[in-house]
C-alpha positions as CSV (number, residue, x, y, z in Angstrom):
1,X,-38.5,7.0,16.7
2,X,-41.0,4.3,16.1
3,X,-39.2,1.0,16.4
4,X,-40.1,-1.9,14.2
5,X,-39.7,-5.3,15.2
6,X,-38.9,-7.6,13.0
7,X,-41.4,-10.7,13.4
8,X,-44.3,-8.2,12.6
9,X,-42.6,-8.1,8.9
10,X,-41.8,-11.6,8.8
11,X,-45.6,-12.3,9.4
12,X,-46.7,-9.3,6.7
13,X,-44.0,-11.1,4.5
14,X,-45.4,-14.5,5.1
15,X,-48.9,-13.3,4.2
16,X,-47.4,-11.7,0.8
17,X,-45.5,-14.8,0.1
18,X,-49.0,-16.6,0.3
19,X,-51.5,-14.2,-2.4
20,X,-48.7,-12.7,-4.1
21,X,-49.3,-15.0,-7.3
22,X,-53.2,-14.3,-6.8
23,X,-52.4,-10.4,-7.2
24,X,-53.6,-8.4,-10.4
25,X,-50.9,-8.4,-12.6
26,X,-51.3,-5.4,-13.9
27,X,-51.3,-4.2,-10.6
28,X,-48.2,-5.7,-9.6
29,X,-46.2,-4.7,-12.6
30,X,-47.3,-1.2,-12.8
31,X,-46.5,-0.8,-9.1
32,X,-43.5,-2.7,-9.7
33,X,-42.3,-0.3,-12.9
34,X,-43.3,2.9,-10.8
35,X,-41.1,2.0,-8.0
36,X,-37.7,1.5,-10.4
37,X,-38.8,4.9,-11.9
38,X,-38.6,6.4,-8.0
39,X,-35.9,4.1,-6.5
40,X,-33.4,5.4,-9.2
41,X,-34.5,8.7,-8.9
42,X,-34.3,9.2,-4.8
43,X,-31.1,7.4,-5.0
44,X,-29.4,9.7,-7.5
45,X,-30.6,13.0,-6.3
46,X,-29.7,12.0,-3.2
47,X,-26.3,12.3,-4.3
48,X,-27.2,15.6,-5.9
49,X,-28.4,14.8,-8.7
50,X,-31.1,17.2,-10.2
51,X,-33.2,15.3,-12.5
52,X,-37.0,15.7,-11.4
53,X,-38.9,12.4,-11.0
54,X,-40.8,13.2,-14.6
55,X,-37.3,14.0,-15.9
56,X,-35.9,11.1,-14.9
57,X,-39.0,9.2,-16.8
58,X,-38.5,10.9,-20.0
59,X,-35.0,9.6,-19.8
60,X,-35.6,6.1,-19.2
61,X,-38.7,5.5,-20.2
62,X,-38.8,7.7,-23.6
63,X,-35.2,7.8,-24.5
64,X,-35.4,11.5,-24.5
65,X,-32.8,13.7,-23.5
66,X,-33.1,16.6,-21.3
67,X,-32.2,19.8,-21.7
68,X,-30.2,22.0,-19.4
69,X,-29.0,19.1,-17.7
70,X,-25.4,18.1,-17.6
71,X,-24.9,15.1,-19.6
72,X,-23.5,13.1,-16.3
73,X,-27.1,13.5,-14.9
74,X,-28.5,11.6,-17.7
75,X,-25.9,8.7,-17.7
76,X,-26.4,8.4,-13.6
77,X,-30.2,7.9,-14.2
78,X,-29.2,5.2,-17.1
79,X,-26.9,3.6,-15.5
80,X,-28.7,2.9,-12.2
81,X,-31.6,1.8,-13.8
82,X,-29.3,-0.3,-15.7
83,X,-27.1,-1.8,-12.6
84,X,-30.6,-2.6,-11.3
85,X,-31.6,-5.0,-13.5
86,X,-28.2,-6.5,-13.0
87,X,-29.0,-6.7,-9.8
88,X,-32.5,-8.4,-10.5
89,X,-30.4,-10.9,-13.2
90,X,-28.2,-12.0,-10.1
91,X,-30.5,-12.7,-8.0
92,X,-32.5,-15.0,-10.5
93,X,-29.8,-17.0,-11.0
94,X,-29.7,-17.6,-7.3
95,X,-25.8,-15.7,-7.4
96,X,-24.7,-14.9,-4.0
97,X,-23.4,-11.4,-3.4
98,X,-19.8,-11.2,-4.2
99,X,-16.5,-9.0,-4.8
100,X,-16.9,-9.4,-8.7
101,X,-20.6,-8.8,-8.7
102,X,-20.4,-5.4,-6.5
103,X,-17.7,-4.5,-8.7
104,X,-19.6,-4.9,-11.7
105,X,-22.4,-3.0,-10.4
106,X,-20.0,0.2,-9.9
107,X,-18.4,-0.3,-13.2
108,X,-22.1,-0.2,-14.6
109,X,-23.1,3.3,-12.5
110,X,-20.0,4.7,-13.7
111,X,-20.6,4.2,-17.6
112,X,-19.5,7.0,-19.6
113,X,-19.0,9.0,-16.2
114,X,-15.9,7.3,-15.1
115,X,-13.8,4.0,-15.5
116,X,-15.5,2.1,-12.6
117,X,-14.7,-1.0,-10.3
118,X,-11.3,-0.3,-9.5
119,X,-11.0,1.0,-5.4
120,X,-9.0,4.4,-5.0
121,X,-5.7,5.5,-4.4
122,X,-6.3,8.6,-2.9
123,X,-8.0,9.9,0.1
124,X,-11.4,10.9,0.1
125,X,-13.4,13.3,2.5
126,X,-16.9,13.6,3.2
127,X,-17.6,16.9,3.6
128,X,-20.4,18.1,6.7
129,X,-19.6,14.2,8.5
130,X,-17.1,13.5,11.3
131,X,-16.2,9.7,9.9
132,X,-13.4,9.9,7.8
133,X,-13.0,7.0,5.3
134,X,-9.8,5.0,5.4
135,X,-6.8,5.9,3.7
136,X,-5.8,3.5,0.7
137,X,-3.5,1.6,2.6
138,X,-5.9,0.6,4.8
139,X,-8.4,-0.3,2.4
140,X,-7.2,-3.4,1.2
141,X,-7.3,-5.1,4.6
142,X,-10.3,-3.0,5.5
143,X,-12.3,-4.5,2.3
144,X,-10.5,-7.8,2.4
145,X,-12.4,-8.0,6.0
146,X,-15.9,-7.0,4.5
147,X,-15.9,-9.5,1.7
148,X,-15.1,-12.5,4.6
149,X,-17.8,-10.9,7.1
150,X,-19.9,-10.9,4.5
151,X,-20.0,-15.2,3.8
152,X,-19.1,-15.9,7.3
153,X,-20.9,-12.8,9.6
154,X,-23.9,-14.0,11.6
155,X,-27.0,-11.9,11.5
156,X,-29.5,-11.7,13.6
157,X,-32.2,-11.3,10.2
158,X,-32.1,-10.8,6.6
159,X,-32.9,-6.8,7.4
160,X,-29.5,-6.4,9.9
161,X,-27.8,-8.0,7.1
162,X,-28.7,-5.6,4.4
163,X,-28.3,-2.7,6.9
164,X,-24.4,-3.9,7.9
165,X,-24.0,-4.6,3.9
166,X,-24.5,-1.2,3.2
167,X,-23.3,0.8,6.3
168,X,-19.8,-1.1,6.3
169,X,-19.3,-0.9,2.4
170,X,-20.5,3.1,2.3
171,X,-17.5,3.3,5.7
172,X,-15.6,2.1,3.9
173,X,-16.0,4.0,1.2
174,X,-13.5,2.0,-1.9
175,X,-14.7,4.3,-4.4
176,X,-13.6,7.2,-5.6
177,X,-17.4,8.1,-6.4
178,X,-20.3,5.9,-6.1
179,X,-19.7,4.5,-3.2
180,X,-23.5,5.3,-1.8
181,X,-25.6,3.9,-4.9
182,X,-23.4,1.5,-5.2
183,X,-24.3,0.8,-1.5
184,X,-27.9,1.2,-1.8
185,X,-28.1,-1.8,-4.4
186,X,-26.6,-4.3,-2.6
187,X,-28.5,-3.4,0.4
188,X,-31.6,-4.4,-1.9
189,X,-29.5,-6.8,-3.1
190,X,-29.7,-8.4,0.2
191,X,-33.2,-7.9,1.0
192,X,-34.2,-9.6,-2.2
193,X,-31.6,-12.6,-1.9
194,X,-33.6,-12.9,1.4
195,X,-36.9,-13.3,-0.2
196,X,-37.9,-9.5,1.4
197,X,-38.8,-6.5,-0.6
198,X,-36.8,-3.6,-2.7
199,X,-36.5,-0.4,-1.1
200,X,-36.0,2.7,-1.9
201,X,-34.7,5.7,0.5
202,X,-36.7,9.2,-0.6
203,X,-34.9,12.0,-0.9
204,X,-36.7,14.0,1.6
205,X,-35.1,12.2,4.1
206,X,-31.9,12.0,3.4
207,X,-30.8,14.2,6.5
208,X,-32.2,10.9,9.0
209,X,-30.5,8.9,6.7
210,X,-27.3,10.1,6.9
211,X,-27.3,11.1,10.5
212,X,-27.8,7.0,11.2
213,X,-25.0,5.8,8.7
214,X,-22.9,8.2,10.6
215,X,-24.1,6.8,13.6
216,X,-23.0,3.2,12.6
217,X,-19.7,4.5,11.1
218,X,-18.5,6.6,14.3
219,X,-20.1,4.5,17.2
220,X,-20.7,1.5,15.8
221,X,-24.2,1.4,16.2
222,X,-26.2,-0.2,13.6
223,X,-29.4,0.4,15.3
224,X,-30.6,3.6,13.5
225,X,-30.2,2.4,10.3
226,X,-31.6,-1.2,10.8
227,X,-34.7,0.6,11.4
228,X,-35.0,2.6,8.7
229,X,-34.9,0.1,6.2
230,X,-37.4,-2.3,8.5
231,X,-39.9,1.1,8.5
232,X,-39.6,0.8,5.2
233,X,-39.8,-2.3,4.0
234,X,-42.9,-2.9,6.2
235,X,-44.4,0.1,4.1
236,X,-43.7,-1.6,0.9
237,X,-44.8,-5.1,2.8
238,X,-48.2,-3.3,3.4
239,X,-48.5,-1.6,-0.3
240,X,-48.7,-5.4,-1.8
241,X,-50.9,-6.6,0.9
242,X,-53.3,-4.0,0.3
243,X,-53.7,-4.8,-3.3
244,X,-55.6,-8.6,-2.1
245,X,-57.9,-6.4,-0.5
246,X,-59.0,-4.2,-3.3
């Protein structure tokens, strides 16, 4: 595993932060458009979804339906793509992450699919893992906890921040369904508060990706995790930098 450290992206983020205004705008915006095409599509499929990445363009782009596809599938593309821009909205108007806001982004994934926001009453199981989410007694205290770690925590940098945000929310688990997109925005939503990048977790590598939020949600160890999302935001770091060099 190729560790990361952290002041090698704060340096590549520094460099951004100083020719990102002198980038190509078309550039920038069709780079920016192509990534919300594949960050809503890894992060559905991931959950099963089975929308290929040119379906999942028709849909949003073109407002085309697809056939053979279970009308669910469409409304999880639409909807994530739609709890995005929330997300972007937020974050403009310089809104700290809160209870309200992460239950508004669930209640916008779960349009038309299910009523959203509201935490579960039942037990849930995640089949192939050996964490076992908390029972709905225990959530209350359990997400009560989150919300204060999450104004009062300290962190160590903006990326262990967004790793801890999703890892303990996706333990957690308050959802009935959800819970991992609904993860996987406020982990951007995070990094982008914090000035860093989007990201988006591929598909393909789902298997590393789960193996290290089970590693944070059985031993406690964030590490794994952490890493993945500084691996990738240094990739997406170095996409932008290589555009002031074409």
């Amino acid at each position: 595993m190729i560790v990361i450290k952290h002041n090698r992206i704060f340096e590549k983020l520094e460099q951004y932060n100083l020719i990102k205004n002198e980038l190509p705008e078309v550039s920038t915006n069709s780079y920016r458009q192509a990534f919300e095409l594949e960050y809503t599509h890894n992060s559905t499929a991931i959950e099963g979804n089975t929308l290929t990445l040119l379906e999942t363009k028709v849909v949003l782009e073109e407002g085309l339906s697809v056939g053979g596809k279970h009308l669910r599938e469409l409304y999880e593309v639409i909807n994530h793509n739609k709890a995005y821009q929330y997300v972007k909205k937020c974050i403009a108007e310089g809104l700290v992450l809160n209870e309200n806001i992460i239950k508004d982004i669930h209640s916008i994934l779960m349009e038309n699919i299910m009523v959203g926001g509201i935490y579960r009453n039942v037990d849930v199981y995640i089949s192939g893992a050996e964490h076992t989410p908390p029972s709905p007694s225990e959530i209350y205290t359990q997400i009560k906890n989150f919300f204060m770690d999450l104004n009062d925590k300290i962190f160590d940098s903006p990326i262990e921040c967004a790793a801890w945000t999703h890892a303990e929310f996706v333990r957690i688990h308050p959802f009935v369904d959800g819970n991992g997109r609904t993860s996987r925005l406020i982990m951007n939503y995070q990094l982008m508060s914090n000035g860093l990048l989007p990201i988006s977790i591929k598909k393909e590598s789902r298997l590393d990706y789960f193996n290290s939020l089970e590693s944070y949600a059985v031993k406690n160890d964030l590490s794994l995790f952490e890493n993945m999302i500084a691996v990738l935001e240094e990739e997406q770091l170095d996409k932008y930098l290589n555009m002031s060099k074409i």
